[in-house]
N, C-alpha and C positions, 0 to 999 in steps of 0.2 A: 737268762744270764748264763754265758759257760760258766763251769767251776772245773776246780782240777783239783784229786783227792794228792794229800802229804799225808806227813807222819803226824803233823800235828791235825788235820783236821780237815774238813772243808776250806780253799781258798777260791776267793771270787779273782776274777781278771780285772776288773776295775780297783779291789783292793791292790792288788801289783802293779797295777797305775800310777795308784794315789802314790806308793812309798816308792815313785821313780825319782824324786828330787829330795825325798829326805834318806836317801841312801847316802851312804860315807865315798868319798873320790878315794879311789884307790889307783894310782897311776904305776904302781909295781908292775913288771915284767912278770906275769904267769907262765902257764905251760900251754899258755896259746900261740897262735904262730902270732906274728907283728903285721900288725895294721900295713907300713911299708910296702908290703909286696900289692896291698890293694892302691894306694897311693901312686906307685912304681906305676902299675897298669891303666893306672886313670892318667898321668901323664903321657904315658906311651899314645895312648891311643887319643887325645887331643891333637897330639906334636903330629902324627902321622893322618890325621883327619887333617889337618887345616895344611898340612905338604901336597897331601892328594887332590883337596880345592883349591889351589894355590898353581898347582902343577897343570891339571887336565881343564881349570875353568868350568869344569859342569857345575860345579855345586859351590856356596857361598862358603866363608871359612865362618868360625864361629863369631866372631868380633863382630864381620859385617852383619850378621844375620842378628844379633844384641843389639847392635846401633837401630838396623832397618825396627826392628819390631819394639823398640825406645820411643820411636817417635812418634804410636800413635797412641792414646790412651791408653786403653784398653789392655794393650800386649804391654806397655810402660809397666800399669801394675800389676801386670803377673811377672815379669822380668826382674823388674825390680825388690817386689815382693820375693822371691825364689832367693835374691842375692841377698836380701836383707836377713830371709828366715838361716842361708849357711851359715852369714858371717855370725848370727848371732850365737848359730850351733857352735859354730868350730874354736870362737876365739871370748865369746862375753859368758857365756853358759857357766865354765869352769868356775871362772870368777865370782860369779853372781854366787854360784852351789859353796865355794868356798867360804864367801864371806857370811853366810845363812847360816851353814853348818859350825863355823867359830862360835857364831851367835848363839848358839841353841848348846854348844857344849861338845856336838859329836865329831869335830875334826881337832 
């Protein structure tokens, strides 16, 4: 089991596991840079992929390439699986940690 030495003591990687969902949401602006610029670049670089299949016809754009590999089982549930697991990162997760942590007292 890795550990990693602190001030207080021996910690396991698996205890920093377990207290990833009873941790407090903190959606304050730190003195990290903003998520944005990684968003920014994930956009750019879709718009400019599916311009360049779109443009030269070598390669499928992303849509078609979702649809084709939809339709057969197999790639269905890893496709679909993959959208289910973001949507639930990026839009249900908050909620669900918000409404847990009311519960328990720490938000």
């Amino acid at each position: 089991m890795a550990e990693k030495k602190s001030k207080n003591g021996t910690v396991y990687r698996q205890q920093e596991l377990s207290k990833l969902f009873s941790n407090p949401i903190s959606l304050e602006k730190d003195d990290r840079k903003s998520g944005l610029i990684g968003w920014g670049g994930l956009v750019a670089i879709i718009v400019l992929y599916d311009i360049y299949a779109i443009r030269t016809k070598r390669i499928e754009t992303l849509t078609r390439s979702f649809w084709r590999h939809t339709e057969k089982t197999i790639g269905k549930n890893i496709f679909i699986g993959a959208w289910l697991g973001l949507t639930f990162h990026l839009l249900l997760e908050k909620m669900i940690r918000k409404k847990y942590l009311s519960k328990i007292g720490e938000f």
